[in-house]
Each structure stands twice: as structure tokens, then as C-alpha cells.
Short mmCIF file of the C-alpha atoms (twelve columns), coordinates in Angstrom:
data_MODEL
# 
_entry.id   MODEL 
# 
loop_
_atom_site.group_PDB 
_atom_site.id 
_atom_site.type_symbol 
_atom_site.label_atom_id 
_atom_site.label_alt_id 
_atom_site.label_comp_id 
_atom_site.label_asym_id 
_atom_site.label_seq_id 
_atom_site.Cartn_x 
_atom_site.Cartn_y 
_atom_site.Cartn_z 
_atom_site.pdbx_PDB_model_num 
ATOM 1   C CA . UNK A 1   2.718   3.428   19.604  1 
ATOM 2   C CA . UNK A 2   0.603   4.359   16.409  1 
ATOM 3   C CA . UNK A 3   2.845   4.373   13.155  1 
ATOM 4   C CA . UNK A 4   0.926   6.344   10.566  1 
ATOM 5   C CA . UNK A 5   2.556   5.330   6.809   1 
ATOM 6   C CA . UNK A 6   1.228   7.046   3.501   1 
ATOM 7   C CA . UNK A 7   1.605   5.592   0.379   1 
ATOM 8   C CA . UNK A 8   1.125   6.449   -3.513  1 
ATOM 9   C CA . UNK A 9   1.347   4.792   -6.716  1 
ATOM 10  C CA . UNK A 10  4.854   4.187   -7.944  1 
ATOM 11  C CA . UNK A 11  4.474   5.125   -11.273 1 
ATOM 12  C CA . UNK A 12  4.618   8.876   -11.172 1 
ATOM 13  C CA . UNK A 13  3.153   9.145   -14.553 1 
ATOM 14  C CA . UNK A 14  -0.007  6.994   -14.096 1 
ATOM 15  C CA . UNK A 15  -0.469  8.767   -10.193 1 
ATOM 16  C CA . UNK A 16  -2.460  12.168  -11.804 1 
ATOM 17  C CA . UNK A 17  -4.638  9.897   -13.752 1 
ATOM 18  C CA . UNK A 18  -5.803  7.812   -11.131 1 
ATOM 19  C CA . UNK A 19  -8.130  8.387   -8.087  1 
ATOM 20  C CA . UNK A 20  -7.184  6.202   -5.331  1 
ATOM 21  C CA . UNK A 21  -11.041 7.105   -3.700  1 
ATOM 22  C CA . UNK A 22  -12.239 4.526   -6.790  1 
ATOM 23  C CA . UNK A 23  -10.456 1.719   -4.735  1 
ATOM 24  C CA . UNK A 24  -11.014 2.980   -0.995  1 
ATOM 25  C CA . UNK A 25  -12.804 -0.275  -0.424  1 
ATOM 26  C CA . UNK A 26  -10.380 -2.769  -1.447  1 
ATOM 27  C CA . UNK A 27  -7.806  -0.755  0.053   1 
ATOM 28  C CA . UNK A 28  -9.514  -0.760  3.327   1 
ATOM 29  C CA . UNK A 29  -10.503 -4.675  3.103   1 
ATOM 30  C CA . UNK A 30  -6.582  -5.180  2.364   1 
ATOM 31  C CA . UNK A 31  -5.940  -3.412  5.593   1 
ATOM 32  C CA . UNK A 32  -8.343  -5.169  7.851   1 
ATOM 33  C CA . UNK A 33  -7.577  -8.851  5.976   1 
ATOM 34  C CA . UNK A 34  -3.774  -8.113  7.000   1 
ATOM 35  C CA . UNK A 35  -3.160  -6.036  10.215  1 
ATOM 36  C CA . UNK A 36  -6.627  -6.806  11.739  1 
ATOM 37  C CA . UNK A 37  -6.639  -5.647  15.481  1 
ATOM 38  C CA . UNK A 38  -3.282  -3.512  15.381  1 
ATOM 39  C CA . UNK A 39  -5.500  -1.293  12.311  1 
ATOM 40  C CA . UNK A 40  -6.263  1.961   14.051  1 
ATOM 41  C CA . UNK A 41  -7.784  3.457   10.866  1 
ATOM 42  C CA . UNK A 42  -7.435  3.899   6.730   1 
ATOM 43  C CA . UNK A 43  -7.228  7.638   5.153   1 
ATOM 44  C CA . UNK A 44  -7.821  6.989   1.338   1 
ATOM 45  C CA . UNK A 45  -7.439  10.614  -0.720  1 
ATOM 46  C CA . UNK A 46  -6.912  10.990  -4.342  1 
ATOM 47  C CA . UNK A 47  -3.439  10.858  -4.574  1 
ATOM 48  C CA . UNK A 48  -2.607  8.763   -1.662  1 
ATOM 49  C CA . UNK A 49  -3.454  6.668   1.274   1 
ATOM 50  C CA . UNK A 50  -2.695  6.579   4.830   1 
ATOM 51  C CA . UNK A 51  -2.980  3.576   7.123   1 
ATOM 52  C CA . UNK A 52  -2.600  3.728   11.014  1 
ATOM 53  C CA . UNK A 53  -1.178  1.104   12.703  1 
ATOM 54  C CA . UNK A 54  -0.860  0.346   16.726  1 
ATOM 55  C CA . UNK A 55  2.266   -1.509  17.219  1 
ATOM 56  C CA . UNK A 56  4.803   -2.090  19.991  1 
ATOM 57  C CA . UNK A 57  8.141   -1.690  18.056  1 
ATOM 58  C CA . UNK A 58  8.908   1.685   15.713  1 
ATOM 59  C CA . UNK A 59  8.724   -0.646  12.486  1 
ATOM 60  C CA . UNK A 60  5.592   -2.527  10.950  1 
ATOM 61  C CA . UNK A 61  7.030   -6.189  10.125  1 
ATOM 62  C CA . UNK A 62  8.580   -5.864  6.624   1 
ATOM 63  C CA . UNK A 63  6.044   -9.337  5.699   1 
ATOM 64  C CA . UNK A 64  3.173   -7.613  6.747   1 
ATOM 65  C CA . UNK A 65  3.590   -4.741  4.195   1 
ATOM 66  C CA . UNK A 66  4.246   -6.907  1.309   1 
ATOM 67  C CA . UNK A 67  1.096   -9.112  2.228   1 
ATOM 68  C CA . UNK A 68  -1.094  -5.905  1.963   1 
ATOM 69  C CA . UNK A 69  0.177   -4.700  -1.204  1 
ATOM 70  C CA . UNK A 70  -0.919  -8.721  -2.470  1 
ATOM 71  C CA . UNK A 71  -3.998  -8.199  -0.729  1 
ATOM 72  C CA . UNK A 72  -4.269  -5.048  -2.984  1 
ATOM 73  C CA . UNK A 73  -3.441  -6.365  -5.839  1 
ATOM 74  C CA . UNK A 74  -5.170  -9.312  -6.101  1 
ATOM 75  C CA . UNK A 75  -8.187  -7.051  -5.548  1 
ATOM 76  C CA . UNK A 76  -7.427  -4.424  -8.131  1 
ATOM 77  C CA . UNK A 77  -6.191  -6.297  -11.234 1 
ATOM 78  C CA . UNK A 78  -6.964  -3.538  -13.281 1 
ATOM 79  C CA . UNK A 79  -5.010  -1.016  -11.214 1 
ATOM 80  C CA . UNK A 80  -2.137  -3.083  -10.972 1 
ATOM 81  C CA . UNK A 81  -2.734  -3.843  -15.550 1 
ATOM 82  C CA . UNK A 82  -2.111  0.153   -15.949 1 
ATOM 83  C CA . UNK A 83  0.365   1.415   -12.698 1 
ATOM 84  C CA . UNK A 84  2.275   -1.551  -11.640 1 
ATOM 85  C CA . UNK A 85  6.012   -0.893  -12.380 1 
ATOM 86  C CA . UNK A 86  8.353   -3.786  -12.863 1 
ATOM 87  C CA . UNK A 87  11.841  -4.190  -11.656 1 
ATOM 88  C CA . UNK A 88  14.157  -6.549  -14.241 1 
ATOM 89  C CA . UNK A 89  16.193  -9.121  -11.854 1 
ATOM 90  C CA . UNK A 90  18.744  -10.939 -13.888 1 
ATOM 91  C CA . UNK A 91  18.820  -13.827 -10.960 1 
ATOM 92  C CA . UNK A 92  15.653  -14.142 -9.651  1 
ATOM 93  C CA . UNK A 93  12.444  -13.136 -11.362 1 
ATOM 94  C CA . UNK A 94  11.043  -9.187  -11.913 1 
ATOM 95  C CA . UNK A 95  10.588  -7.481  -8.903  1 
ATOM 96  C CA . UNK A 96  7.071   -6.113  -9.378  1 
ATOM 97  C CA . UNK A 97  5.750   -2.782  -7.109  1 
ATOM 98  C CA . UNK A 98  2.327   -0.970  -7.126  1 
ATOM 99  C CA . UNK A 99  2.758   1.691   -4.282  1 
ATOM 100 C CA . UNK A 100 5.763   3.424   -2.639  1 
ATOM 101 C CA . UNK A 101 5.616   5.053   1.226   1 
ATOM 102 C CA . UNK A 102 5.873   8.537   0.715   1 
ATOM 103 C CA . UNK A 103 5.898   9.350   4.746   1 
ATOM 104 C CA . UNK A 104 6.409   7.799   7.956   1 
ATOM 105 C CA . UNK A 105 5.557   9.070   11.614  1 
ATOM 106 C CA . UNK A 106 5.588   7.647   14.906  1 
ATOM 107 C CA . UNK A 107 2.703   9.054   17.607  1 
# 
């Protein structure tokens, strides 16, 4: 089954002031470094992104997820300098987050 997931910036304040077609590339490298054969394709818009994933279950491995948005970030430094948000923790360290899903379909 193809899950289809889009995703924006957290941080509604900094989404309007950034185009997400500036990092298409890295977003799209991200994708193929992590899913690799299970990516069916990569939508990057202004606003958001959508990746398409072939898997067999209804969920895309929770691991998987947060590797890409590393992948991302380690790639974009200075998108992640100006829209990451961070989460205080007072027993473990900050929770840092650079995009949210915003929808989620199975085909």
C-alpha cells in the first residue's frame, strides 16, 4: 500500500516566509538516503511537502521518520538556524522539531 504523508514547518510564524521549493533537493536526497526502494515519489510546494511511500503495514516505522528529518537537517543548517522549534525537557535534553505531518492517506 502507498502511504502519502505531507509535512510543513512547525513554526507557524517562520512557514509564510519560507519557500520549501529553495530546499527541494535536499529534501528529496533525505528521502532517497532514508526510504530508498519503498520511495514512490517527493511533491515539494511552497508551503509543504509530500513524500510517497510503498509499504506493507498502514504506518511508516516511527525510526524511519525521525532519520529523515536528521537527514534534513543536517543538510539545511540554515533552515533549521531560523524555523527549528525547541521543546524544554526537564529530564532529558530539548526535544528539537523542524516539520510537523499535516496529512496522512493510505492508497
Amino acid at each position: 500500500m502507498i502511504i502519502n504523508k505531507e509535512y510543513a514547518l512547525v513554526d507557524a510564524k517562520v512557514r509564510t516566509h519560507i519557500n520549501l521549493y529553495d530546499y527541494g533537493m535536499e529534501i528529496r536526497q533525505a528521502a532517497e538516503i532514508i526510504f530508498r526502494e519503498d520511495l514512490k515519489d517527493v511533491r515539494v510546494k511552497q508551503l509543504s511537502f509530500t513524500i510517497s511511500i510503498d509499504s506493507p503495514t498502514e504506518k511508516i516505522k516511527h525510526g524511519l521518520l525521525i532519520n529523515f528529518g536528521k537527514c534534513i537537517a543536517r543538510q539545511v543548517s540554515g533552515l533549521c538556524a531560523s524555523a527549528m522549534k525547541v521543546y524544554p525537557n526537564l529530564k532529558h535534553k530539548p526535544s528539537r522539531q523542524l516539520f510537523k505531518c499535516i496529512s496522512s492517506n493510505i492508497n
